[in-house]
TIPA-173671 format. One record per residue: residue number from 1; residue in one letter; chain; x, y, z of N, C-alpha, C in turn. Coordinates in steps of 0.001 Angstrom, whole numbers. Layout:
<drenzas>
+-----+------+------+---------+---------+---------+---------+---------+---------+---------+---------+---------+
| pos | code | unit |     n.u |     n.v |     n.w |    ca.u |    ca.v |    ca.w |     c.u |     c.v |     c.w |
+-----+------+------+---------+---------+---------+---------+---------+---------+---------+---------+---------+
| NUM |    A |    A |       X |       Y |       Z |       X |       Y |       Z |       X |       Y |       Z |
...
+-----+------+------+---------+---------+---------+---------+---------+---------+---------+---------+---------+
</drenzas>
This chain:
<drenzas>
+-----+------+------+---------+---------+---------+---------+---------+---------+---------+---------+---------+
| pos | code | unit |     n.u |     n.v |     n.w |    ca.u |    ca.v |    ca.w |     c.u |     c.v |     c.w |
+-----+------+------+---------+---------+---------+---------+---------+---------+---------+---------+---------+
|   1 |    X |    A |  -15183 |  -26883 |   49625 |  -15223 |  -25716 |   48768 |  -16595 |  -25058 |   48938 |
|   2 |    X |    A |  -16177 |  -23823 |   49376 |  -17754 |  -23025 |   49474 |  -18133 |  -22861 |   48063 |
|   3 |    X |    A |  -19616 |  -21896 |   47962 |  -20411 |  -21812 |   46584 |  -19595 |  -20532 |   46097 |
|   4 |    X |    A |  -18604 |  -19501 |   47156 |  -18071 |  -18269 |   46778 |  -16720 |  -19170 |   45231 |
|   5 |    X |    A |  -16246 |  -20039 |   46533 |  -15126 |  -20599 |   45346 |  -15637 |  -21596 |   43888 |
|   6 |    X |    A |  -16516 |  -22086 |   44511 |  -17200 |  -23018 |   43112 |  -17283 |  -21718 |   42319 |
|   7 |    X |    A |  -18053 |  -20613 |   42074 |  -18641 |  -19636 |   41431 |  -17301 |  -19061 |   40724 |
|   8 |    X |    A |  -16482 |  -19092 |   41028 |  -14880 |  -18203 |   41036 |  -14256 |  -19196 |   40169 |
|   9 |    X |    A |  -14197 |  -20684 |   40667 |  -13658 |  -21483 |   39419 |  -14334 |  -22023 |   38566 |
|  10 |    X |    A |  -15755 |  -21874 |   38006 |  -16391 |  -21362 |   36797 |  -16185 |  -20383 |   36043 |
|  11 |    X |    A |  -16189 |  -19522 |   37017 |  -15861 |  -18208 |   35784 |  -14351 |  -18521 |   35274 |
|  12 |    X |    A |  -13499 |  -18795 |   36092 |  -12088 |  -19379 |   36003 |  -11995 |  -20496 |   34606 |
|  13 |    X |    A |  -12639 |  -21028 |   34582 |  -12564 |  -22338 |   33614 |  -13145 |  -21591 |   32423 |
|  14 |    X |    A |  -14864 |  -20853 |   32390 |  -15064 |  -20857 |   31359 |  -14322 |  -19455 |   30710 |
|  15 |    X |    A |  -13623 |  -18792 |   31176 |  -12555 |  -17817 |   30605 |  -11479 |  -18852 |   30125 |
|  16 |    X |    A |  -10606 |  -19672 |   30730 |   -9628 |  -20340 |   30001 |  -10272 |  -20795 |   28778 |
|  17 |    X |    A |  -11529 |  -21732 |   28827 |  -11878 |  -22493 |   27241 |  -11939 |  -21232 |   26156 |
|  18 |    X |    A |  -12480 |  -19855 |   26963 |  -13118 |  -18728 |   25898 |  -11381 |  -18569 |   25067 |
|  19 |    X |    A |  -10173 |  -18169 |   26219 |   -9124 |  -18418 |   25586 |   -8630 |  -19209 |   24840 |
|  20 |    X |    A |   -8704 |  -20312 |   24783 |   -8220 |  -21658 |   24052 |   -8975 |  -21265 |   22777 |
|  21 |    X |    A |  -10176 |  -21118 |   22698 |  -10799 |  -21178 |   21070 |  -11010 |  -19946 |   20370 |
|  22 |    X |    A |  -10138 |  -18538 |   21062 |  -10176 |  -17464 |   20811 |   -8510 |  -17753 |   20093 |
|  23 |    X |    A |   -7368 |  -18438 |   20791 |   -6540 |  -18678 |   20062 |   -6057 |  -19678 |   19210 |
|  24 |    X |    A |   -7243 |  -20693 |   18869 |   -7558 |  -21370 |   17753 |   -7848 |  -20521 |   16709 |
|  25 |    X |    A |   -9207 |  -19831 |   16864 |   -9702 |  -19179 |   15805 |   -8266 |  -18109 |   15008 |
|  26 |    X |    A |   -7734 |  -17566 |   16262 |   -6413 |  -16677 |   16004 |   -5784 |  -17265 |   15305 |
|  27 |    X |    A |   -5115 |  -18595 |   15421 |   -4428 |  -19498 |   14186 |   -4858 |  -19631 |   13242 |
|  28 |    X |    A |   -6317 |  -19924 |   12898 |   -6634 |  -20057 |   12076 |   -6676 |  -18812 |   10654 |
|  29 |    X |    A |   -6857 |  -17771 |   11612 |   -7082 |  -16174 |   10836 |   -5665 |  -16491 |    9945 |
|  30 |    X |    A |   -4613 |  -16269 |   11387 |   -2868 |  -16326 |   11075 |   -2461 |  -17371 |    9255 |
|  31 |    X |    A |   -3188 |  -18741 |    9395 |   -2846 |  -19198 |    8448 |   -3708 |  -19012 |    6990 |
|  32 |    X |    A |   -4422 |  -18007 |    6999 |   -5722 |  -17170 |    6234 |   -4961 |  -16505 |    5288 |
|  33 |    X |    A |   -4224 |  -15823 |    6653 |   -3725 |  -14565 |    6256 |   -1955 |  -15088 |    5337 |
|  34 |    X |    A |   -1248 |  -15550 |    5728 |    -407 |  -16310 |    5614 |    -661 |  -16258 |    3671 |
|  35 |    X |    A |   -1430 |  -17221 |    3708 |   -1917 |  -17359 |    2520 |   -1863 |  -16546 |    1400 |
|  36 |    X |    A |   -3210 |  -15640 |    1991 |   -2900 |  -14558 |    1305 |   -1730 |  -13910 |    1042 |
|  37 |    X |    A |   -1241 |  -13522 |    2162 |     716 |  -12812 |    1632 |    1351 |  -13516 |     452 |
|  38 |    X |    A |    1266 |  -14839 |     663 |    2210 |  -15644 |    -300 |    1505 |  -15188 |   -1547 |
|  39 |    X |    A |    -138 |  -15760 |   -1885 |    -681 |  -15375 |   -2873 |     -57 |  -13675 |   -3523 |
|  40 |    X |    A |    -387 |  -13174 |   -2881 |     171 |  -11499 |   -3383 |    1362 |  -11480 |   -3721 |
|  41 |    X |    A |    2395 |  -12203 |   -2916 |    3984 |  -12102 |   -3236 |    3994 |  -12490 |   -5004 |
|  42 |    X |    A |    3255 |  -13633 |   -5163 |    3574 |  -14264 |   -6270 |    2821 |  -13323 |   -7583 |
|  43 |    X |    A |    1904 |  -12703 |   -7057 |    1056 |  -11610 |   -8110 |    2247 |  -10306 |   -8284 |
|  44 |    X |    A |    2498 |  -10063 |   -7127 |    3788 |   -8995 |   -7301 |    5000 |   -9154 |   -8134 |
|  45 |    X |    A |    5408 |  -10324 |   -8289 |    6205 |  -10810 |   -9191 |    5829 |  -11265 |  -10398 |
|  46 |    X |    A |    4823 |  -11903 |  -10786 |    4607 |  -11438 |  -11930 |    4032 |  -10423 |  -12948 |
|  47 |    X |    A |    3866 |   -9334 |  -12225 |    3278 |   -8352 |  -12776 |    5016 |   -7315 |  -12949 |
|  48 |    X |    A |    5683 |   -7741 |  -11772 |    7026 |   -6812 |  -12047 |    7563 |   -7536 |  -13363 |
|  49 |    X |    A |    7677 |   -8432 |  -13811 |    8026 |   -9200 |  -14750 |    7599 |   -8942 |  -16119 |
|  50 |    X |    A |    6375 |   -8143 |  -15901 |    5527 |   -7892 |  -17035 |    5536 |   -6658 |  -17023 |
|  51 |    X |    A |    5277 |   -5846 |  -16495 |    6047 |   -4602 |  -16452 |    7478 |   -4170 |  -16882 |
|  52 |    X |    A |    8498 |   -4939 |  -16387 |    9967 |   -5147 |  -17256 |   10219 |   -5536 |  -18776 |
|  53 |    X |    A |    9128 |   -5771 |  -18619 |    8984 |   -6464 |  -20430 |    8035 |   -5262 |  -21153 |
|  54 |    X |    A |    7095 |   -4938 |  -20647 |    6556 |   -3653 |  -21374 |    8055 |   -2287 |  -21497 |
|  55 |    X |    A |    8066 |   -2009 |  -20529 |    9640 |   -1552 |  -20636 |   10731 |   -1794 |  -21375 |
|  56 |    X |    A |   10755 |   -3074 |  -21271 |   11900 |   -2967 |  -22558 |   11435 |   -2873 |  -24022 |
|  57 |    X |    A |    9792 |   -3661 |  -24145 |    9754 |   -3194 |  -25479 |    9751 |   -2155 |  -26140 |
|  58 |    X |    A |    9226 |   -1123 |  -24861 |    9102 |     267 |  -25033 |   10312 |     792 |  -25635 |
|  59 |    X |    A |   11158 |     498 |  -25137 |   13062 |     973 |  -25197 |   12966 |     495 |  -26445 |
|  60 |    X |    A |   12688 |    -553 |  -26780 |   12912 |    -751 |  -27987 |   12612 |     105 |  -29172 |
|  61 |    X |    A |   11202 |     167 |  -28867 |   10638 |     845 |  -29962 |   10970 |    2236 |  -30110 |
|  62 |    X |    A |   10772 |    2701 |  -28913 |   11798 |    3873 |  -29181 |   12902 |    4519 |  -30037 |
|  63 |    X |    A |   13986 |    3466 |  -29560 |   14671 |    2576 |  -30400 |   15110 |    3104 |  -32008 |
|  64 |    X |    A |   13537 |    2584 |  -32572 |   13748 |    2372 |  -33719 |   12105 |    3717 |  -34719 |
|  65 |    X |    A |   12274 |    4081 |  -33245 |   11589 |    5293 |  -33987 |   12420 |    6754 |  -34377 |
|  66 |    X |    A |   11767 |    7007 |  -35680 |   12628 |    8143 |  -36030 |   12577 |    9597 |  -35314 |
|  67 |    X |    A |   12843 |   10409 |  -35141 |   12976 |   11740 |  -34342 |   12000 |   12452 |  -35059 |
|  68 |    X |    A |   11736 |   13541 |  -34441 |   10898 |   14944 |  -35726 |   11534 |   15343 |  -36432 |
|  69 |    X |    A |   12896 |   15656 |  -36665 |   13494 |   15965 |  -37888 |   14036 |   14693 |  -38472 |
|  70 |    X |    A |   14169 |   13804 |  -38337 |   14360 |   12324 |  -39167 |   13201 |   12282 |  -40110 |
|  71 |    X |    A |   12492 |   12473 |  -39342 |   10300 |   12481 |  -39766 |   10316 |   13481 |  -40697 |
|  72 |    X |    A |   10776 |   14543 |  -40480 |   10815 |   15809 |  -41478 |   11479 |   15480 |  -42672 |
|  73 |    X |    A |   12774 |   15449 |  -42481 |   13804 |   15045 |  -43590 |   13197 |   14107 |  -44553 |
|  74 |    X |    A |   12688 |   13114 |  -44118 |   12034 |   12152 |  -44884 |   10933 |   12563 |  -45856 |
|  75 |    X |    A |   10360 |   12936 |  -44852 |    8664 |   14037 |  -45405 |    9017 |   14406 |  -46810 |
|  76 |    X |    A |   10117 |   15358 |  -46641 |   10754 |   16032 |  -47578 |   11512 |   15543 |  -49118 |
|  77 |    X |    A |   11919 |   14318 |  -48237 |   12617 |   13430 |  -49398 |   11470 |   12919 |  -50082 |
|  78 |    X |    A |   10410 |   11836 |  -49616 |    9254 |   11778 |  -50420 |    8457 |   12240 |  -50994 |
|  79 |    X |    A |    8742 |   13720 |  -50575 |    7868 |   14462 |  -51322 |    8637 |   14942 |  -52542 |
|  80 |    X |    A |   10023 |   14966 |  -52546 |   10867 |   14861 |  -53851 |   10730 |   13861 |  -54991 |
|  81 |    X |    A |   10689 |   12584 |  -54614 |   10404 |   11761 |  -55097 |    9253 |   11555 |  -55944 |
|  82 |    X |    A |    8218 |   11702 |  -55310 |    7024 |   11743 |  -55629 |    6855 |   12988 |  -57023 |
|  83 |    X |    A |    7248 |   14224 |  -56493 |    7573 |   15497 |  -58135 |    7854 |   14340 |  -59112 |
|  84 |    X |    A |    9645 |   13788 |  -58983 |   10267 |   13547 |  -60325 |    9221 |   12154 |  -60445 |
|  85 |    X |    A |    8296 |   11338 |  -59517 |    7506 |   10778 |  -60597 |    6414 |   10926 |  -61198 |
|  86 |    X |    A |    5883 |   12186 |  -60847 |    4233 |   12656 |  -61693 |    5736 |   13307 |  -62711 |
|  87 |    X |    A |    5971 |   14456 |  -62700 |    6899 |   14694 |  -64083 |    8050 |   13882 |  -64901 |
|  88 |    X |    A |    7792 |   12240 |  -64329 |    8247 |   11391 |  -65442 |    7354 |   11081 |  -66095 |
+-----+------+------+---------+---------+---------+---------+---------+---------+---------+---------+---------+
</drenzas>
């Protein structure tokens, strides 16, 4: 083996190792990242969960709130009330 080919399968070798621990490190990112996704999946779901529940309480309350003329009518009635008891 001349010094042309020694020189050629150095560079040869130390490119394969640069590969090998360029796609280590790559796995390693991969199962980083991995991670993270799952982590987020599980934040995404419970926040939709909690969100569905602000929602429905909302509906609820809604619900059981009176309208502006319910609000009025009432207004009105208590304020009837209130006359016949200062003039009792």
């Amino acid at each position: 083996m001349d010094k042309t080919q020694k020189m050629l399968q150095t560079v040869i070798n130390g490119q394969s190792l640069m590969k090998s621990e360029l796609l280590g490190e790559i796995r390693k990112v991969d199962k980083k990242v991995d991670k993270v996704r799952e982590d987020l999946v599980g934040v995404e779901k419970r926040l939709t969960l909690r969100i569905d529940k602000i929602g429905l309480q909302t509906a609820r309350l809604e619900d059981d709130t009176p309208t502006i003329e319910e609000f009025d009518k009432l207004e009105k009635r208590v304020t009837k009330v209130e006359q016949k008891a200062v003039s009792a």
